[in-house]
BAGUVEX-89244 format. One record per residue: x, y, z of N, C-alpha, C in turn. Coordinates in steps of 0.2 Angstrom, whole numbers, plus 5000, padded with zeros to 4 digits. Atoms other than C-alpha are relative to their C-alpha. Example, Ala and Ser with C-alpha at 12.3 -4.5 7.8 and 13.67 -1.06 7.14 Angstrom:
# residues 2
500449945000506249785039500450065000;499649944999506849955036499650055003;
***
This chain:
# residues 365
500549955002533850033880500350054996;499949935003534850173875500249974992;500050025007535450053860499449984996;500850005004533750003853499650085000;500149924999533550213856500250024993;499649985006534850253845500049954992;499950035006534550113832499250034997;500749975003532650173830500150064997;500049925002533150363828500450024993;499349985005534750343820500049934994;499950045005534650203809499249984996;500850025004532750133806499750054999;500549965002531950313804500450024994;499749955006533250373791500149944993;499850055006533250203780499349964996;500450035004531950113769500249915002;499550055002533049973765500049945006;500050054994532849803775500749974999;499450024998534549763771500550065004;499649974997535349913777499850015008;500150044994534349903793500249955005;499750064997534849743796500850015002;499349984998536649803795500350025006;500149944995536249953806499949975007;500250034993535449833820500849945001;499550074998536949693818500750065003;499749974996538349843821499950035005;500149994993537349903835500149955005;500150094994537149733844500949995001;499150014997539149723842500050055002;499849954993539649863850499550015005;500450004992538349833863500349945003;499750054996539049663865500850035003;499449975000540849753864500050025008;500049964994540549863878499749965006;500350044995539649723889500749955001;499450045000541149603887500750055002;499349954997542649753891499650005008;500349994994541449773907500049945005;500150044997541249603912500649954999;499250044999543149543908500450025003;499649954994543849683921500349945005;499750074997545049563930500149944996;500150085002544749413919500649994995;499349985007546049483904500550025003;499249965001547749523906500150084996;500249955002547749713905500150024993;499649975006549049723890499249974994;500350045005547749583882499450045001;500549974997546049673888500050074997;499949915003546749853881499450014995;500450005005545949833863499350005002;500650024996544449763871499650085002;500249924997544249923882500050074997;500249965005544550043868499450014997;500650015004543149993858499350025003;500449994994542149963872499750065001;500249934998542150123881500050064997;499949955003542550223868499050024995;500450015003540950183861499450025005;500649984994539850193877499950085000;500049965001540550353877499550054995;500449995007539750403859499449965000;500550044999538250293865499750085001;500149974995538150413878499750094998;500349965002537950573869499750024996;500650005008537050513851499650005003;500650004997535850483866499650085001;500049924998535850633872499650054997;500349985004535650733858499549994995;500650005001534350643851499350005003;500650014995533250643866500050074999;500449955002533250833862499950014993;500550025007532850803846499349984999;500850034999531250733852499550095000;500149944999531050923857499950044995;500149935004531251033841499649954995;500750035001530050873835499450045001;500649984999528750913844499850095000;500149925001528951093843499750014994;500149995006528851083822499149985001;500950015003527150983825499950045003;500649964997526451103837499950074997;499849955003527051243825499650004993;500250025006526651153809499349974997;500250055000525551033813500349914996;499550075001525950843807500549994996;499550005006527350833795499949974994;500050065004527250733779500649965000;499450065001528250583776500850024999;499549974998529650683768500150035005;499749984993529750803782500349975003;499650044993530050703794500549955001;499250045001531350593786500450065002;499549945000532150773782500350015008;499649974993532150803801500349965003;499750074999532550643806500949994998;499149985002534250653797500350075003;499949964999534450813803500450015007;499950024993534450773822500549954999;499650055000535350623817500850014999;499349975004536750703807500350045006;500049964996536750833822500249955006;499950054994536950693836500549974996;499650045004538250603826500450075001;499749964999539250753824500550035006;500049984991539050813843500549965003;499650034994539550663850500649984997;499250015003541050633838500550045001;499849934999541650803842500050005005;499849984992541250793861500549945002;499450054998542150613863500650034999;499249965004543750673852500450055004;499749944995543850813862500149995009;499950024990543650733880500649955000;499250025000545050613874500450035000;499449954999546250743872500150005007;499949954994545850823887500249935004;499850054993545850653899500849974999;499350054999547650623895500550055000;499849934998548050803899499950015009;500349984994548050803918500650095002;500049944997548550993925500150015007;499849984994549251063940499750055003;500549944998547851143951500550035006;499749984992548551253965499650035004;500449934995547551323979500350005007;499949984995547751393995499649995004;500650014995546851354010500350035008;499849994993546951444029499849985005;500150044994546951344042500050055009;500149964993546351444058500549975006;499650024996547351324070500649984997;499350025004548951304058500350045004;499549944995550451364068500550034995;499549955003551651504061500549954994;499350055003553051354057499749974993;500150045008551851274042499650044997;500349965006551351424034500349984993;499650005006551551384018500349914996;499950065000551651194020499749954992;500050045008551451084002499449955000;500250044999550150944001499749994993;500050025005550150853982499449945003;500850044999548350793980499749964994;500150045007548050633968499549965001;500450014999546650553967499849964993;500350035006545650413955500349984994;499450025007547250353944499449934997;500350025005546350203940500449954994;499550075005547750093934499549944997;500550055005546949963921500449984992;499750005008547149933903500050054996;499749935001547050103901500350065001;499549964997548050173911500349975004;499450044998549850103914500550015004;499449974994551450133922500450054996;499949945004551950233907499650085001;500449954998550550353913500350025008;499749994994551050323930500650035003;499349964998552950393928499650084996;500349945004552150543919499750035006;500349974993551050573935500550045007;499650004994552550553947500550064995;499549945000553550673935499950075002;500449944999552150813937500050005008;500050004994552050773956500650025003;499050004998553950763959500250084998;499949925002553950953948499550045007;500449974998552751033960500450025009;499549994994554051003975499550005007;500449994994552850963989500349965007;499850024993553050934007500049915000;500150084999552150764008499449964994;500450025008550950683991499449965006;500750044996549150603998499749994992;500450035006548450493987499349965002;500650014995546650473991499449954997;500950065001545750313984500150014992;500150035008545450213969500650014994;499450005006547150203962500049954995;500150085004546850003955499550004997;500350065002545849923945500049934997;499850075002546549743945500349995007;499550044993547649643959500650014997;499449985003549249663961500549974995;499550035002549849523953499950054990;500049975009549149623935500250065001;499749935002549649783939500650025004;499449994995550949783953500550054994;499449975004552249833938499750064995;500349915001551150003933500150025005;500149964995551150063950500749995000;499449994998553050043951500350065000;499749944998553450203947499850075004;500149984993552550263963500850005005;499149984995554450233970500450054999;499849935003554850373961499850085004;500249944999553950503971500650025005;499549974996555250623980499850005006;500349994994554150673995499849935004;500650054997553350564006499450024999;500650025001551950484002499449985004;500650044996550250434010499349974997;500750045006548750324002499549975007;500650044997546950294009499849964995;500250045007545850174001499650014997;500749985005544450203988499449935000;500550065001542850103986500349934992;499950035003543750023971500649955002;499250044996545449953982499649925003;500350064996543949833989499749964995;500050045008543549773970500649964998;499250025003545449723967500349975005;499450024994546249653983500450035003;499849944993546349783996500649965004;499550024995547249674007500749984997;499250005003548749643995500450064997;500049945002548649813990500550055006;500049974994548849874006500849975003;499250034997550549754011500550024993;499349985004551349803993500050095000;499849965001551049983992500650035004;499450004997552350014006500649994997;499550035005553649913995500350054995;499849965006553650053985500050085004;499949934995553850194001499150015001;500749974998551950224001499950005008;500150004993551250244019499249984999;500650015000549650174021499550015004;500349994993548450254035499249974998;500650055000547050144038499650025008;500350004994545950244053500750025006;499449984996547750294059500250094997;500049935001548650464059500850015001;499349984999550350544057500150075002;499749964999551150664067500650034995;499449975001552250794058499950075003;499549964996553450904067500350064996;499649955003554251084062500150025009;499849944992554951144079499749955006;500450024995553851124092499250004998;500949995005552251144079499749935000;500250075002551250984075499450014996;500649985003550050964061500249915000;500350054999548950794062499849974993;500150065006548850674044499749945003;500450044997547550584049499649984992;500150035005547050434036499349955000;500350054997545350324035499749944994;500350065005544750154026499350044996;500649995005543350194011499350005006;500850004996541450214017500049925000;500450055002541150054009500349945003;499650054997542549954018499649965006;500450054997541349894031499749934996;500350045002540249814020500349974993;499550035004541749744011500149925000;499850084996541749584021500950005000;499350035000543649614022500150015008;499950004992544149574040500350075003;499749944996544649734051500150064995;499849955003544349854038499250035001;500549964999543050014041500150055000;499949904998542850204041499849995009;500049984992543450244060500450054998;499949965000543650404061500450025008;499849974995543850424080500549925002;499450034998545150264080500750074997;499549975002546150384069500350075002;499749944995546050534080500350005006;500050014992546250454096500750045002;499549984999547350524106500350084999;499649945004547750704097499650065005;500049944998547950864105499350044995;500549955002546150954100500150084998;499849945000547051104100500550024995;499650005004548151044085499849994995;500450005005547551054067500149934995;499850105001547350864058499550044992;500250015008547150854039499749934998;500350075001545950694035500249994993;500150045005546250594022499349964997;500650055001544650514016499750024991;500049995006544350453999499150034997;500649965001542450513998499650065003;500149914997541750684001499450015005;500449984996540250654009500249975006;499950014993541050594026500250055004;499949954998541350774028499650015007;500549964995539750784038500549955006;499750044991541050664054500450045000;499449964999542450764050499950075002;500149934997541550934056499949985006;500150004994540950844068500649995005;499450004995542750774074500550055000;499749914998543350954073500650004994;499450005005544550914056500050074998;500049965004545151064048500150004993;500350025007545251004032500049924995;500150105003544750834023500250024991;499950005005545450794007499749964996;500350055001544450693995500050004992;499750015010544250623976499349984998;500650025003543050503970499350034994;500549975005541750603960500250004992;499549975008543150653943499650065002;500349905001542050823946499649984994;500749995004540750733936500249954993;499450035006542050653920499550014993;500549985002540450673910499550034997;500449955000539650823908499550014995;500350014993538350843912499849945002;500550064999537650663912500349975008;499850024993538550623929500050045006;500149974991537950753940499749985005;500750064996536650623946500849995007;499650004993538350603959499850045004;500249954994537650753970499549975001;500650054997536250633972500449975010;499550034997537550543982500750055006;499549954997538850683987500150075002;500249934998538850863993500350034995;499449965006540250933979500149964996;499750025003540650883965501050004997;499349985001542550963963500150075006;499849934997543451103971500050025009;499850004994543551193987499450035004;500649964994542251234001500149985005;500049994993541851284018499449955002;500650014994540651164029500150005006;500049964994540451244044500950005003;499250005001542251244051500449984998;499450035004543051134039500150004995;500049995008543651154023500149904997;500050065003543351004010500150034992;499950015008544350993993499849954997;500350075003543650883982500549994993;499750005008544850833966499649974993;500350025006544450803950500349924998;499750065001545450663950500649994996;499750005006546950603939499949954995;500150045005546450473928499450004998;500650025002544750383924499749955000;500350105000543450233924499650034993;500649995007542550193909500450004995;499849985008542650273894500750055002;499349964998544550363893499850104997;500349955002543650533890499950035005;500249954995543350673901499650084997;500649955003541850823896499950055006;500349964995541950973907500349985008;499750024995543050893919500849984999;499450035000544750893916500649975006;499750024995545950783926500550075003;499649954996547150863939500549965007;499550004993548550853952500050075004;500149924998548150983964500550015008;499449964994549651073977499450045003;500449964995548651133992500650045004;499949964996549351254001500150025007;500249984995549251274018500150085005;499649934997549351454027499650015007;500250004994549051494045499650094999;500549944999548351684041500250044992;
***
């Protein structure tokens, strides 16, 4: 739809010509097939082979996405001239027609252009967060929060050591990677994520709704191979003293209805056992599973998933779906960061959401 949108507004209102038409509808109809085949050969291609592909593809969907856009408010300062003017004549309304058009073409050339930049810039967020049951000893404690890499044909293991040198710069205690690092099996990308054996600190990985598109279960026996820790509904104690903070990790939302065998969000498998009077940082790759973690007394859940929109604004339809889009908030006694993520799906573009690696802080007062 949005391509017969854009070939009416942008091509068929501003031409006479039934050969240049005809032109205009055949190079839409290919990059609409383009973009349908980079979507529907995910997995089928060889990344290296599959790359090309996906450039065109989403780069296009992208510039789909906001020639729409701005044309649909072009409908607007339309209907404004008629109500102002009354009808146009023929000229006019080509005149405007170009006008919106030229305008729309521009925008989104400019806003793509500019969101590729940024999505291959991720940033070191730092905040701080106070834990009411933190003891004295982890004042001050590290926790490097990655999220949404997104390994594919467009983003490689060249990207990957680039991640780990900024994670590795930031000197944290322990690194949480919270979901949807793949998109393929391992047998196509295992040699991207290699330079995950690079992270200095210890590492810990939950899984994302996309780990169970790709072959969670292989996913899951090789990250280890590369130091990762993988908490599936389970929890690690760390130790300073006599102090103890709770790393507690859990399977995606979506993991039930994965059909993969023993894989679910349990929450209270992954608490059992734990002193209530000690403070547990959940892992969980989605943010709205906030509302269990207040219930099971977490004091802070860490989460990804959204990109903080990648978009904007076309993707805030996720608060349909999610409580936050990014950042940091209080629900009722638990704090939830939500990241922006460090990579991307789709189109290699981010609008209003730039990627991030974010050092959380921990402080007791």
């Amino acid at each position: 739809m949005l391509h017969l949108y854009v070939y009416r507004r942008a091509v068929r209102a501003l031409t006479t010509s039934r050969r240049l038409r005809r032109a205009g509808a055949a190079v839409i109809t290919l990059l609409g097939l383009t973009v349908a085949a980079a979507l529907l050969t995910r997995g089928a291609l060889a990344p290296d082979t599959a790359r090309p592909l996906h450039y065109v593809g989403f780069f296009w969907l992208a510039l789909l996405v906001y020639l729409a856009t701005v044309l649909v408010l072009g409908e607007v300062v339309r209907l404004a001239v008629r109500f102002l003017r009354g009808r146009p004549s023929e000229d006019r309304r080509r005149f405007l027609s170009r006008v919106v058009a030229g305008t729309a073409a521009v925008t989104a050339v400019g806003t793509v252009a500019y969101g590729a930049v940024v999505a291959r810039q991720p940033r070191v967020e730092r905040r701080e967060v106070l834990l009411d049951r933190l003891d004295p000893a982890f004042d001050g404690f590290t926790i490097a929060a990655v999220s949404d890499i997104h390994l594919g044909p467009l983003v490689d293991g060249a990207d990957v050591a680039g991640f780990v040198a900024m994670i590795n710069g930031t000197a944290p205690d322990v690194v949480a990677v919270v979901g949807d690092l793949v998109d393929g099996s391992v047998a196509e990308l295992g040699g991207y994520a290699a330079p995950l054996a690079d992270i200095a600190a210890p590492t810990y990985f939950v899984t994302g709704n996309h780990e169970y598109y790709s072959g969670v279960t292989q996913w899951v026996e090789f990250l280890p191979t590369l130091g990762i820790r993988v908490l599936r509904n389970e929890r690690e104690e760390i130790r300073r003293g006599d102090a103890v903070l709770h790393l507690a990790g859990c399977d995606d939302r979506t993991a039930a209805a994965s059909g993969v065998p023993g894989h679910g969000f349990d929450l209270d498998a992954a608490l059992a056992g734990r002193d209530p009077a000690q403070p547990v940082v959940l892992l969980c790759h989605q943010p709205v599973m906030v509302d269990r973690a207040v219930r099971a007394g977490v004091d802070l859940q860490i989460s990804g998933h959204t990109h903080g929109g990648q978009l904007w604004p076309l993707t805030q339809v996720a608060l349909v779906d999610q409580p936050v889009l990014a950042g940091l908030v209080r629900v009722g006694p638990t704090w939830l960061y939500v990241t922006r993520g460090t990579g991307f799906w789709g189109p290699p573009v981010r609008v209003g959401s730039p990627p991030e690696i974010t050092l959380l802080t921990l402080r007791s007062r």
